[in-house]
RODO-2510 file (C-alpha; in nm, 4 decimals, decimal comma):
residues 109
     n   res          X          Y          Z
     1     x    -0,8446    -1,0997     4,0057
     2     x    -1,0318    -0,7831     4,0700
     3     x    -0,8233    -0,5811     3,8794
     4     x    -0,8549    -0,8312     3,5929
     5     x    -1,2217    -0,7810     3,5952
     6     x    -1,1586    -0,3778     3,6207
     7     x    -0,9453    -0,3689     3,3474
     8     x    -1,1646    -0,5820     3,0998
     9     x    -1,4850    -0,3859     3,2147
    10     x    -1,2984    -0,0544     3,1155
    11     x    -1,1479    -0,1926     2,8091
    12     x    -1,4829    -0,3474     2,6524
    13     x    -1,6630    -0,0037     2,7540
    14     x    -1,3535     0,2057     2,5744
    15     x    -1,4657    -0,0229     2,2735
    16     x    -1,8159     0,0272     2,2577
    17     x    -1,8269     0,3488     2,3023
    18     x    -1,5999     0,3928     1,9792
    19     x    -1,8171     0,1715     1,7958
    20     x    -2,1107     0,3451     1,8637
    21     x    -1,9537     0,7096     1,7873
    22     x    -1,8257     0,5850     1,4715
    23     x    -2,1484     0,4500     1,4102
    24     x    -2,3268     0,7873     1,4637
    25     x    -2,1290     0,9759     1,2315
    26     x    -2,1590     0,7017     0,9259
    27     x    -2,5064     0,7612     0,9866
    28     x    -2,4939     1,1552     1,0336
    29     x    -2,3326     1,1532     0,6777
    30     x    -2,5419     0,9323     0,5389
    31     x    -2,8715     1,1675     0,6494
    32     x    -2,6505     1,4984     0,5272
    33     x    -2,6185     1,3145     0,1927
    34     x    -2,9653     1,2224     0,1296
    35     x    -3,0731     1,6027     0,2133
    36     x    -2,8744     1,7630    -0,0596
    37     x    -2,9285     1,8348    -0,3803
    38     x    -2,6612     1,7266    -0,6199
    39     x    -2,5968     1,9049    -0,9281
    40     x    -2,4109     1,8324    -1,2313
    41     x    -2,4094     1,8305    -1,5913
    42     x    -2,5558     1,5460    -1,7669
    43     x    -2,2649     1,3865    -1,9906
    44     x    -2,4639     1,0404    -2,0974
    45     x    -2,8101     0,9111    -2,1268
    46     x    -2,9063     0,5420    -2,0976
    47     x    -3,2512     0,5161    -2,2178
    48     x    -3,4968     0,2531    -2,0405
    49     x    -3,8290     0,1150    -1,9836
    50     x    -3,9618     0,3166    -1,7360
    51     x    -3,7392     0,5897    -1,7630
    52     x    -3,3472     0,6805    -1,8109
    53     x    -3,0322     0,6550    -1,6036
    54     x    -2,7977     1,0063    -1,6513
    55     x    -2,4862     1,0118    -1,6235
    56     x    -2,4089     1,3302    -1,4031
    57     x    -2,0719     1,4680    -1,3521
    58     x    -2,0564     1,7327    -1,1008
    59     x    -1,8224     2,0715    -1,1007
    60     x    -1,5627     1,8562    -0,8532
    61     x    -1,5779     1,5790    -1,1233
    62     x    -1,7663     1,3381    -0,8850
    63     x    -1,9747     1,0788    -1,1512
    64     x    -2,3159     0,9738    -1,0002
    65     x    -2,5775     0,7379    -1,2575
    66     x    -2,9029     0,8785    -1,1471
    67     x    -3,2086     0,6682    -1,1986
    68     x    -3,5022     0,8443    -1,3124
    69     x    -3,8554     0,7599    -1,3534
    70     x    -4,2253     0,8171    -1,2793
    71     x    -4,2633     0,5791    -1,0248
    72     x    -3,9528     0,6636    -0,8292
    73     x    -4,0775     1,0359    -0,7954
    74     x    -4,1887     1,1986    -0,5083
    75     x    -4,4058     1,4223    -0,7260
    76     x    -4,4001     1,2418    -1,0228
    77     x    -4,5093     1,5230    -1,2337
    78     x    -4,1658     1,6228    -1,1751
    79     x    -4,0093     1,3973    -1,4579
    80     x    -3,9318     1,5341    -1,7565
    81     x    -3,6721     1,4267    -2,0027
    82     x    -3,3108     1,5820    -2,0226
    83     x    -3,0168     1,6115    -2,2856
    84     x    -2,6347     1,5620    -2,2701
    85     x    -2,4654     1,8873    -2,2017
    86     x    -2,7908     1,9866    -1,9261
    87     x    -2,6899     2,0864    -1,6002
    88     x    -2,9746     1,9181    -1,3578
    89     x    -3,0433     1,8984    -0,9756
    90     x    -3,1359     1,5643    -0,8621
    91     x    -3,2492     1,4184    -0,4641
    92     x    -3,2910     1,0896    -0,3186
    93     x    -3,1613     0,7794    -0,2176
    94     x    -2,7822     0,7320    -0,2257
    95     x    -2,6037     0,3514    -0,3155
    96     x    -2,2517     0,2220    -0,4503
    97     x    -2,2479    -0,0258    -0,6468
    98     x    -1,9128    -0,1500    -0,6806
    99     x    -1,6660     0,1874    -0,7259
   100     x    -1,9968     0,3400    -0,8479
   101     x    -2,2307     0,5616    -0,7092
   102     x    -2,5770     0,5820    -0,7826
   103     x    -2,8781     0,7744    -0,6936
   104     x    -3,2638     0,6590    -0,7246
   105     x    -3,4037     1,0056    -0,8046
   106     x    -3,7097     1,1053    -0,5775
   107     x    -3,6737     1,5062    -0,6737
   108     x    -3,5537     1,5988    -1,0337
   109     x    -3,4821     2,0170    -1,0435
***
């Protein structure tokens, strides 16, 4: 019975502690990701209200649709508008939607 109870106690520690490393590192990249710049070359432009959404293709083909506008700024003097063919540095919040990934644009280089 004891070693019962010493066996599950070790085993359900083992776990957690996996869980929780794992858990560290999805959030280490995560933090690395939303610190870097990425930069690309603008290959579409989706005009909108408030804004536009590029379509940036970096140099290791990687597609992100960046959301840019005023009001999503850090410093929204920042904004300015772009053309196909640009090259552009762009920082802020990471998401996927679906296979896609996106970034809301807080820093436009």
């Amino acid at each position: 019975m004891n070693k019962t109870f010493l066996y599950l106690f070790t085993f359900s520690t083992l776990i957690t502690s996996v869980n929780c490393a794992q858990k560290n590192t999805a959030q280490t990249s995560a933090s690395q990701a939303k610190n870097d710049f990425i930069t690309g070359q603008v290959a579409e432009i989706q005009r909108g209200k408030d804004g536009f959404t590029a379509k940036i293709i970096t140099s290791k083909h990687k597609v992100y649709f960046a959301t840019i506008s005023r009001a999503n700024l850090t410093d929204p003097s920042q904004y300015r508008s772009v053309n196909t063919g640009e090259s552009i540095q762009v920082k802020g919040d990471l998401w996927k939607m679906g296979k896609e990934s996106h970034i809301t644009v807080r820093q436009l280089k």
